[in-house]
Steps between C-alpha positions, in 0.01 A plus 500: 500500500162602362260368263535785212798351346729671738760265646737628810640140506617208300217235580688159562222305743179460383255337651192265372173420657476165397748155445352304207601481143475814409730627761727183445580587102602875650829296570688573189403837449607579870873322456502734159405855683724418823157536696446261799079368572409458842139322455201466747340157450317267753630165402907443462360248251412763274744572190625786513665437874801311315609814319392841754829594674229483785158404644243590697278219552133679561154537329494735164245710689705521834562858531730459778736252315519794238604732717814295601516435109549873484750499739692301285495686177442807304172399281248299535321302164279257505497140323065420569208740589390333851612778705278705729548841379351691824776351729783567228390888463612564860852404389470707182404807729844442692687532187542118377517513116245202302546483166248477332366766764237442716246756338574291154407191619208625664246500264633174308490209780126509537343341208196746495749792555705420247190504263364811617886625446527417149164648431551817628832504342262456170685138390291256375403222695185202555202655679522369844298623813569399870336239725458576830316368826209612580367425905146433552249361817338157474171469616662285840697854513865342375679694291603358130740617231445552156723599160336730288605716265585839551270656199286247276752332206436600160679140345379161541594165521786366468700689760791551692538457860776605646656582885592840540862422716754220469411295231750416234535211255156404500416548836194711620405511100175286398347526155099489526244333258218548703273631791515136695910529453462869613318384810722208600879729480317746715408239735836390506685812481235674824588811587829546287475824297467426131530645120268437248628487120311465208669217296724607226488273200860597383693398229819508697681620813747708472797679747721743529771528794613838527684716746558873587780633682562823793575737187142425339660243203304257394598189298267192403550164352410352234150402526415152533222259437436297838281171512291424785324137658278533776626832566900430515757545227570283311740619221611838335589552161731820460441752328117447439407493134294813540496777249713873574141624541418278798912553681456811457141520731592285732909721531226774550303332770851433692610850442160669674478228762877540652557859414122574729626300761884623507576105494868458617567120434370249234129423459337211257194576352286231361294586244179389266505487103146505416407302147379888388833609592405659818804493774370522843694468820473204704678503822842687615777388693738754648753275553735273262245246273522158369400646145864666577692170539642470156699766548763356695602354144389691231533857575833750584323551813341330694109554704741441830753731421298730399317494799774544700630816281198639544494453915837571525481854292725364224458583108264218350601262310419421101218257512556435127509094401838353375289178312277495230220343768500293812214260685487489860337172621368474853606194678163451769419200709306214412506307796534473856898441529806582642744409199751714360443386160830469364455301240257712305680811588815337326276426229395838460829665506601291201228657287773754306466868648311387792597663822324326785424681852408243766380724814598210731157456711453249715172383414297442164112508504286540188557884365753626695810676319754284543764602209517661173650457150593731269592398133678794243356460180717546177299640164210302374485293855153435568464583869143339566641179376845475736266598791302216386809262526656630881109467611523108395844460652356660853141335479510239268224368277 
């Protein structure tokens, strides 16, 4: 097996770096392909441990649990971006397949690097420069730390603070009024290397999930609006109401970014829609997306198959939506709990063409992913307004 599209065998075991959700809804697609996931995850609490045909309980970033992961299968994919990339490229060098490959993901899991990617690449994105510590000598001779910027900003206040590695659903991502606020996240975050973002005032997010295969294909989604609080999804309305003009830049944008990096796998790309009209790349994620979740229900194929296909070496599926529209609602916690919430998850799935996913957690604290909903519109079905109605049902008044 190699990674130009060339397959000497049928790939049947694939294995993921990473046992939550995203890994979890693989389930269906796997039963559907005949393939079998054997997952690495630390905790057997985590989701997707009820479904793998088997587990490796061990750190994302344990290199040496992924090398008896290999053992185990013919590919390796990966469900989060927490894995230490130095340690897996040893295992690449002995001839252990990743898809996405290791010199794709390379550039994207460091926040700065993934900027610096994208501009070289020439796709638009926020200006953004790098904080970075800085040692000096106290007059008592100790030695302090300080963030500064790489080169001098050219954007002011407000900004966008951001950690370079591991943050995800609002973690490590802190919007900035002022110098004072500046000064207090870099007291808090010390020595932790940072991004700086000059604020976009946008109009609305957008996304696009999007995969390429070993042959070079490339299909993408239907882009969708997404709609963020305090840095976590919220809903998605697909498809955005965006003009041709606008799907077509952003189909362009997906096009340059995976054909440069010879993507094999899915990616999600979050995007900006600036109120000129401007689209500007946020953040990518080479991996399955929440953006992607409706299309479990609303599309011939879906984000998890297709992910698989693309792993796997198979033809890609059509990523073409059999609705008119659909509304994914995330269901996030509100309290400190351990409930199951039956009762409003009974409640939801009466809503008509709801189809609710409940990613069995064990714990609920306030904004963690604990389920989704997606609703298939008919014609004329205002989506903003049945989001409205599951978001009372889960949080009430």
């Amino acid at each position: 097996m190699d990674d130009r599209g060339e397959e000497t065998n049928v790939i049947k075991r694939v294995g993921v770096i990473g046992g939550g959700q995203l890994a979890w809804m693989m389930a269906a697609a796997a039963k559907k392909l005949g393939v079998e996931l054997i997952v690495q995850t630390p905790s057997c609490d985590d989701p997707a441990v009820s479904i793998a045909t088997r587990t490796i309980l061990a750190a994302i970033d344990d290199a040496t649990a992924t090398a008896e992961l290999a053992t185990l299968c013919d590919v390796i994919t990966f469900e989060n971006e927490f894995v230490n990339l130095d340690a897996l490229s040893q295992l690449a060098g002995q001839g252990i397949c990743f898809r996405p490959s290791l010199d794709a993901l390379k550039p994207l899991l460091d926040k700065y690097h993934q900027r610096c990617c994208l501009r070289d690449l020439g796709l638009p994105t926020p200006q953004f420069v790098a904080l970075e510590a800085v040692r000096s000598q106290t007059t008592e001779g100790k030695s302090t730390s300080t963030l500064k910027p790489q080169t001098p900003p050219t954007f002011s206040f407000p900004i966008v603070l951001k950690t370079r590695r591991h943050g995800y659903d609002g973690q490590g991502t802190f919007i900035v009024k002022d110098a004072q606020e500046l000064e207090a996240a870099l007291s808090r975050l010390e020595d932790t290397p940072l991004l700086v973002e000059a604020f976009v005032p946008f109009e609305r997010e957008l996304a696009a999930i999007a995969a390429r295969s070993t042959t070079g294909e490339v299909v993408i989604y239907p882009i969708v609006e997404t709609q963020q609080e305090q840095q976590v999804c919220r809903r998605v309305f697909a498809p955005a109401a965006i003009s041709a003009a606008i799907v077509a830049e952003v189909e362009a944008i997906v096009h340059t970014l995976l054909s440069s990096l010879e993507v094999v796998g899915l990616f999600g790309i979050e995007l900006f829609l600036t109120v000129e009209g401007k689209v500007l790349v946020n953040e990518i994620a080479p991996r399955t997306h929440n953006s992607g979740h409706f299309t479990l229900d609303a599309c011939e194929t879906s984000q998890f198959e297709q992910q698989l296909r693309a792993v796997c070496g198979l033809p890609l599926g059509n990523p073409a939506m059999q609705v008119p529209g659909a509304v994914m609602v995330n269901l996030l916690g509100y309290e400190e709990s351990q409930s199951d919430y039956q009762e409003k998850r009974q409640q939801l799935a009466a809503v008509s063409n709801a189809h609710v996913y409940w990613y069995d957690k064990a714990e609920s604290h306030p904004g963690r992913k604990l389920g989704h909903v997606t609703v298939l519109l008919e014609k004329e079905q205002c989506g903003r307004e049945l989001a409205s109605a599951i978001e009372f049902i889960w949080y009430g008044s």
